[in-house]
C-alpha positions in Angstrom: 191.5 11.3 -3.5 189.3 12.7 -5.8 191.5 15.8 -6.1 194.4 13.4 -7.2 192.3 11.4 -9.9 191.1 15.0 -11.8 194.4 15.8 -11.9 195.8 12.9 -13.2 192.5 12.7 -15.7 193.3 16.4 -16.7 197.0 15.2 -17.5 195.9 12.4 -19.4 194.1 14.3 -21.5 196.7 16.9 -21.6 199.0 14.6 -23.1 196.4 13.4 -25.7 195.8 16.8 -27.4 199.9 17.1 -27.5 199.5 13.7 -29.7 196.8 14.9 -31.6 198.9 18.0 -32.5 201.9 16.6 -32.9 200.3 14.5 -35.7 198.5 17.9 -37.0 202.2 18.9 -37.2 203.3 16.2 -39.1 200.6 16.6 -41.6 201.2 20.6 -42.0 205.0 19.7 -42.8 204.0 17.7 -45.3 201.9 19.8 -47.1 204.2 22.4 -47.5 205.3 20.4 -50.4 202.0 20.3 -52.3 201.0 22.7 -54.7 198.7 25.4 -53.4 194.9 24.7 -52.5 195.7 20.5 -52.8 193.9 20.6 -49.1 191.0 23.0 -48.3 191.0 22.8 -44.1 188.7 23.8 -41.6 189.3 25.9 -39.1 187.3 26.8 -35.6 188.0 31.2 -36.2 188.2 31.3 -32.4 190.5 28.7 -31.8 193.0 30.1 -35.1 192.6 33.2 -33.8 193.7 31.9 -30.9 197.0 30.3 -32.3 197.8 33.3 -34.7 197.7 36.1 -31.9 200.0 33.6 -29.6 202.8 33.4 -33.2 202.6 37.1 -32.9 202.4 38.1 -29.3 205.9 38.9 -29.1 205.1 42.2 -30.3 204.2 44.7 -27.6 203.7 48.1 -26.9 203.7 47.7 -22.5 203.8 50.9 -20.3 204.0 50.4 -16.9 202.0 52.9 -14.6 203.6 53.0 -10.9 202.3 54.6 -8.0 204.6 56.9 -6.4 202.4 58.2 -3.5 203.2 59.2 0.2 201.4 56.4 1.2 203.5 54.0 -0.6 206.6 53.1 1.6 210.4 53.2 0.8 210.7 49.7 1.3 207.5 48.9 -1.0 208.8 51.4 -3.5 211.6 48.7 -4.2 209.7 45.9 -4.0 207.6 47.1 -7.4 210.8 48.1 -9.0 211.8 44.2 -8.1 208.4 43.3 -9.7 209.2 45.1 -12.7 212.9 43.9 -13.0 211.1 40.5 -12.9 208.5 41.3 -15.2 211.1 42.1 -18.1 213.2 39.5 -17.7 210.8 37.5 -19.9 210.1 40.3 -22.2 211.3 40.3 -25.6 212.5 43.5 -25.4 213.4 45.5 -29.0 212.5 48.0 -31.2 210.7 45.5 -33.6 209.4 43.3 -30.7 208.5 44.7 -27.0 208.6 48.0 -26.3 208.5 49.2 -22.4 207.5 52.6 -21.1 207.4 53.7 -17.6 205.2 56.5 -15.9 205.2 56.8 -12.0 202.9 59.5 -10.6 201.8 60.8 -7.3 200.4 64.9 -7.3 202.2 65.2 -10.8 203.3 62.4 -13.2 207.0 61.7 -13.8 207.5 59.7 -17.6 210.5 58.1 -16.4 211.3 56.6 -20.3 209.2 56.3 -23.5 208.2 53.4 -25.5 211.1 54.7 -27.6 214.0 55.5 -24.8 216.0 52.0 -24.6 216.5 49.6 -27.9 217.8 46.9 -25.0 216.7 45.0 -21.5 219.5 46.1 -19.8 218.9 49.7 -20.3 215.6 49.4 -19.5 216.5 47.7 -16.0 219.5 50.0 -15.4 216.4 53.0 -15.6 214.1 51.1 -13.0 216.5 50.8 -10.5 217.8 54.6 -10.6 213.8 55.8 -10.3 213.6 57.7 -7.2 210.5 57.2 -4.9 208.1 60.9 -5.6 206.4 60.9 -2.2 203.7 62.9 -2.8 199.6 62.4 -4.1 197.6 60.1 -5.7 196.8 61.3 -9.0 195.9 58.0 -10.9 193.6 59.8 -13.5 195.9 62.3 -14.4 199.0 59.3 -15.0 196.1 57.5 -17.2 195.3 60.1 -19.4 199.1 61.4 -19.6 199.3 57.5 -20.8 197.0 57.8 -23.2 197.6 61.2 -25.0 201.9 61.1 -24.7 203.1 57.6 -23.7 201.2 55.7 -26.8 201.4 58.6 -28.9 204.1 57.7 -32.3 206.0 60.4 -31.7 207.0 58.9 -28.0 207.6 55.1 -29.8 204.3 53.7 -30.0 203.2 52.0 -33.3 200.5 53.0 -35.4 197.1 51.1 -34.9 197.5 49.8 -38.2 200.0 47.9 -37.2 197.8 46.2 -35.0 200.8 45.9 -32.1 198.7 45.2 -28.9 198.7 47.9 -26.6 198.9 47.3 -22.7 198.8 49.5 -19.2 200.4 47.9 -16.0 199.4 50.3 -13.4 200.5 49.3 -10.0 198.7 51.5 -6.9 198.0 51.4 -3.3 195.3 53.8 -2.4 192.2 55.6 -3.4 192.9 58.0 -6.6 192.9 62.1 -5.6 191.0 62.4 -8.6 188.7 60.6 -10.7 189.6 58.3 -12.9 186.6 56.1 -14.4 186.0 57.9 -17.5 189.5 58.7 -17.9 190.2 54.8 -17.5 187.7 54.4 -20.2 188.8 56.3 -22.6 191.9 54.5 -22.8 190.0 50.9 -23.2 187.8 52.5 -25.5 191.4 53.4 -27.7 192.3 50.0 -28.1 194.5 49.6 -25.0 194.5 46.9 -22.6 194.1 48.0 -19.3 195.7 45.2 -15.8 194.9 47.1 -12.5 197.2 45.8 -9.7 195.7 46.7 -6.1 197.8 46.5 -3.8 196.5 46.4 0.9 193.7 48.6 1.8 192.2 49.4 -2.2 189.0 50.2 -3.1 187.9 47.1 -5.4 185.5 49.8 -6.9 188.1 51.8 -8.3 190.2 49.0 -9.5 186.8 47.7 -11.4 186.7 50.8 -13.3 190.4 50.9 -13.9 191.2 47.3 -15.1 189.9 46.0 -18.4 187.0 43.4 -18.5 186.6 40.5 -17.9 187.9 42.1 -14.4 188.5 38.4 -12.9 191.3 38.4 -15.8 192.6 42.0 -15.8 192.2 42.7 -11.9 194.6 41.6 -9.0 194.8 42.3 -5.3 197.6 41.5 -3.1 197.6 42.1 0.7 201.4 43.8 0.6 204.1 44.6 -1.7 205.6 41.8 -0.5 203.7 39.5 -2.0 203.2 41.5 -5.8 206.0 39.2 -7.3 203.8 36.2 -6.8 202.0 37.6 -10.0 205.1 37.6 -12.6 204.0 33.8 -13.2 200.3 35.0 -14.1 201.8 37.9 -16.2 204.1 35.7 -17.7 200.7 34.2 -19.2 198.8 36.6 -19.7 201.4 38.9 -21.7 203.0 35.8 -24.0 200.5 33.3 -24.1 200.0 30.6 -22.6 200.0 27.6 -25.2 203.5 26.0 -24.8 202.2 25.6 -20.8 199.4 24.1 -19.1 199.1 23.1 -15.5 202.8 23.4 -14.7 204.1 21.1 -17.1 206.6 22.6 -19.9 206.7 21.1 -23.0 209.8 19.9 -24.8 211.1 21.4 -27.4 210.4 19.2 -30.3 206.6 19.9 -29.4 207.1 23.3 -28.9 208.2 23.7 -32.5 205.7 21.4 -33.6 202.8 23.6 -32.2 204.8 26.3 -33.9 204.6 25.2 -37.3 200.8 24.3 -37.0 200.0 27.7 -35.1 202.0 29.9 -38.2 201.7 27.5 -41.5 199.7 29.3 -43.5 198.0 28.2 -46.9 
């Protein structure tokens, strides 16, 4: 029972703040239409940073990082290409917007496509389901660093840091690395990019700690199977867009959605 009341409290309030903003939304229409500087508002920086990375988070630079080992099974090998396949159907996939890479590695490392290969979706998902299973090590160091000095380089697609386009790893693997790979990992957090670490059975949590970006509790999953690795596209969904038009399972309607819009981009 006292599940059910927080719940319904945590609505409740839910629906408040949409009030609240919805008025905010009103007032930031309205103001477009006075002169500049006729209001001087406050604003918390955390909370507008907040709001102006989710305007932008469309833009993307995402390279997926698949583990092609021995170890990894036929079967399972199409289950992570299903994972992916569901992954982009909710990226906004385009040369000005998201751009997808994909590396899969086992002794050697494979660059299936570049950040630069496919302007649209359907290409991109046409190349994941013609990637062939390698069957061989588990060289997760090497893939990382082959990420980090060819797949985000601009001359294979990736935008310049000035740009300020957010820069994120995906690396799916099953098994303990053939080589190392802490420093390696890193180096690449230390560049800017943004590191999830996908475990996947029997991993070493150790080694997915010094893959994934920090805090780990937000950048770190384990699953017992490939099986169940598509029960993550919802968190991904989240993660990778935002998460500001949902909250506990409830989508907003449109006319809110666009009213959280206009607040989150008006600018002065």
């Amino acid at each position: 029972m006292s599940l059910y009341f927080l719940k319904m409290k945590t609505m409740i309030a839910y629906y408040f703040l949409l009030f609240g903003h919805a008025l905010l939304c009103t007032v930031s229409i309205m103001a477009k239409d006075l002169p500049v500087g006729h209001f001087t508002r406050r604003r918390d920086v955390s909370s507008q940073s907040l709001l102006e990375n989710t305007c932008n988070n469309k833009r993307l630079d995402l390279v997926f990082i698949i583990d092609s080992s021995r170890s990894v099974r036929p079967y399972d090998f199409e289950k992570v290409k299903e994972f992916i396949l569901t992954i982009l159907q909710f990226l906004d996939v385009s040369p000005d917007a998201t751009r997808v890479g994909l590396i899969q590695y086992g002794s050697t490392v494979k660059h299936e496509f570049s950040l630069k290969t496919f302007r649209r979706k359907q290409e991109i998902e046409r190349a994941v389901r013609r990637m062939m299973h390698l069957a061989t090590g588990t060289m997760t160091g090497l893939a990382i660093q082959y990420a980090v000095n060819i797949a985000f380089s601009e001359s294979e697609g990736a935008r310049p840091l000035n740009q300020n386009v957010p820069r994120i790893i995906m690396i799916v693997t099953d098994g303990r690395p053939q080589d190392p790979v802490g420093e390696i990992a890193a180096k690449a957090r230390n560049s800017g990019i943004l590191i999830f670490a996908i475990g996947v059975g029997r991993v070493d949590m150790n080694t997915l700690k010094s893959i994934g970006s920090e805090p780990h509790e937000e950048h770190i999953f384990l699953v017992a199977n490939f099986s169940q690795i598509e029960t993550l596209t919802s968190v991904f969904q989240t993660k990778l867009y935002g998460g500001i038009w949902r909250s506990q399972g409830l989508l907003l309607p449109p006319f809110l959605r666009e009213c959280l819009h206009n607040i989150c981009c008006f600018k002065n």
